[in-house]
Each structure stands twice: as C-alpha cells, then as structure tokens.
C-alpha positions as CSV (number, residue, x, y, z in Angstrom):
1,X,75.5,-125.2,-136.0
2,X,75.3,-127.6,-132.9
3,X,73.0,-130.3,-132.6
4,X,71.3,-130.8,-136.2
5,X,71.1,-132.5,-139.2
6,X,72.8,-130.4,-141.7
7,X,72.7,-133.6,-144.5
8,X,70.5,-136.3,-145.0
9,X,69.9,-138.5,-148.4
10,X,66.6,-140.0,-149.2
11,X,65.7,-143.4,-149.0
12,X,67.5,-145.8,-152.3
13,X,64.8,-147.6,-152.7
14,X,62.2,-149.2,-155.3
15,X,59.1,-148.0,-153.6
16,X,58.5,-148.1,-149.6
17,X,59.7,-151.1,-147.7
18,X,61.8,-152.4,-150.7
19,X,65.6,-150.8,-150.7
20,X,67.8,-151.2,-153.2
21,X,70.4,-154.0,-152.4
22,X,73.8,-153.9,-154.2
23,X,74.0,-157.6,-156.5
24,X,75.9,-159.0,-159.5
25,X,75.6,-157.1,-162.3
26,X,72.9,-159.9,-163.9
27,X,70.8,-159.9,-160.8
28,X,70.4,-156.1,-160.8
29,X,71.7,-153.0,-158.8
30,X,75.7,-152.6,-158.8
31,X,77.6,-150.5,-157.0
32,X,77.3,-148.2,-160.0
33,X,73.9,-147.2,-158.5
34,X,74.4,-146.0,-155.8
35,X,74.0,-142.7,-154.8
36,X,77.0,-140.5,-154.2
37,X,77.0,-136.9,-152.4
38,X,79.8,-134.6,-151.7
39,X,79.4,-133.1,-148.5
40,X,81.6,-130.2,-146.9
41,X,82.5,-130.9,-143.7
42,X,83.9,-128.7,-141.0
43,X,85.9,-129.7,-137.9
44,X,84.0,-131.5,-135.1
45,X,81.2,-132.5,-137.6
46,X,79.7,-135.7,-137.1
47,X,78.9,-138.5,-139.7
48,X,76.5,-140.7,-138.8
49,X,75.9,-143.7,-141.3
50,X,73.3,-146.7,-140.8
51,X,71.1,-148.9,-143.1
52,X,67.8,-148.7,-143.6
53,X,67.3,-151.2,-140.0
54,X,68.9,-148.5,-138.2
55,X,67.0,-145.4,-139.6
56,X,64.1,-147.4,-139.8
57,X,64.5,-147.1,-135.9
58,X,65.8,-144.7,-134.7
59,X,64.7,-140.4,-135.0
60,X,66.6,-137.9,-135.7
61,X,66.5,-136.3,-132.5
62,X,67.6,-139.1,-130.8
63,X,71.0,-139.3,-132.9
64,X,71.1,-135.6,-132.4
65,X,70.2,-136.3,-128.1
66,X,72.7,-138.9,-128.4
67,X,75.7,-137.5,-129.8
68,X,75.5,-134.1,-127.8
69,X,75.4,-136.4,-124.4
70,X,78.5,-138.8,-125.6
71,X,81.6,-138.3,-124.1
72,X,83.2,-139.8,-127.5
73,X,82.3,-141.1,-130.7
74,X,82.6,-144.7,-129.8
75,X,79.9,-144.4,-126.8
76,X,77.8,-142.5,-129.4
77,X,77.9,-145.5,-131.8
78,X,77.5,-148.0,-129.1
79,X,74.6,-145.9,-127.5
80,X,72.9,-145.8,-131.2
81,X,73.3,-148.8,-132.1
82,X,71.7,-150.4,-128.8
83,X,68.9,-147.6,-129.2
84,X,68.2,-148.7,-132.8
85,X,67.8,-152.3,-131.7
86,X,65.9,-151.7,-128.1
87,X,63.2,-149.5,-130.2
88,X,63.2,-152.7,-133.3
89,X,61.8,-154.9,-130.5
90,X,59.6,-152.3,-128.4
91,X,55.7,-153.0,-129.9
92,X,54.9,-150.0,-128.8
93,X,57.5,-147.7,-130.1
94,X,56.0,-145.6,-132.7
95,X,59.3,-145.5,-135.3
96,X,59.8,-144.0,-138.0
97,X,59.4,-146.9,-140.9
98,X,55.8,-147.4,-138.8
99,X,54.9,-143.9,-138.8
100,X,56.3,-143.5,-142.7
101,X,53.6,-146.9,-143.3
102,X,50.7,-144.9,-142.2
103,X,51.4,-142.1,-144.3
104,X,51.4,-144.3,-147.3
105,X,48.0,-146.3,-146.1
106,X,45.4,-145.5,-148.7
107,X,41.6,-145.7,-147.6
C-alpha cells in the first residue's frame, strides 16, 4: 500500500527513557541482543532507520508526509533528518517521547 507503515519494532529498551546501548560483553548488552526481524520487502518499499533521537522526534506521519513529497531518497533523508532536529529544539512541539512521558505519569 502507499503511504504507511507496514513494519515497525518496539522500543529496545530497559524501561522508558533508558534504551539499550550495545557495550563490551563485561559492561552489558552485545550485539547478541539485539533484536533481529525479517521483513519481506517489495519493490519501491521504503526503509526508514533512526535511533531513538530521531523517533523520539519525529511522527509517523511525517516520515510518511515526507517520503510521498521527496523527489528521491536522499532529499527524504535530508528532509527527515533536519525535521527530527528542528522539532528536538522546538519547546513547544508536542513529540512523541513527550507525549509517550505523559502516558507513563502516575498521579
């Protein structure tokens, strides 16, 4: 289908605002675990990968909005990447990681 997110994975992460970060095997997480998916892909499918600064930033309907309106993939990863770190530094940009910090505010 055009225009949506067909695949995501879930955060890799200890509990919220703490991701796993690959180390030496005697300071924790290896590259042994990290998650691995098999995806099938079909011609003109898009990947779209980031870490958790990007996603943390960025919707996606915007990588959706993005991509359909990119001449190529390059602009695409130019234009997400300078939307990711426009919205990181916007106070009053409601993002994802701040909406996902709510959710987990207990009263």
């Amino acid at each position: 289908m055009l225009g949506q997110v067909m695949f995501s994975t879930c955060p890799q992460e200890h509990y919220f605002d703490c991701p796993y970060q690959i180390s030496s095997e005697e300071a924790g997480q290896t590259y042994q675990d990290a998650l691995v998916c098999s995806v099938n892909l079909m011609e003109g499918d898009m990947i779209v990968s980031g870490s958790d600064g990007f996603f943390d930033n960025i919707f996606d309907q915007e990588i959706i909005s993005v991509i359909s309106e990119s001449p190529g993939v390059d602009e695409a990863a130019k234009t997400l990447a300078e939307l990711a770190r426009k919205h990181s530094v916007d106070v009053t940009f409601d993002s994802p990681y701040s909406m996902e910090a709510r959710s987990r505010v207990r009263y």
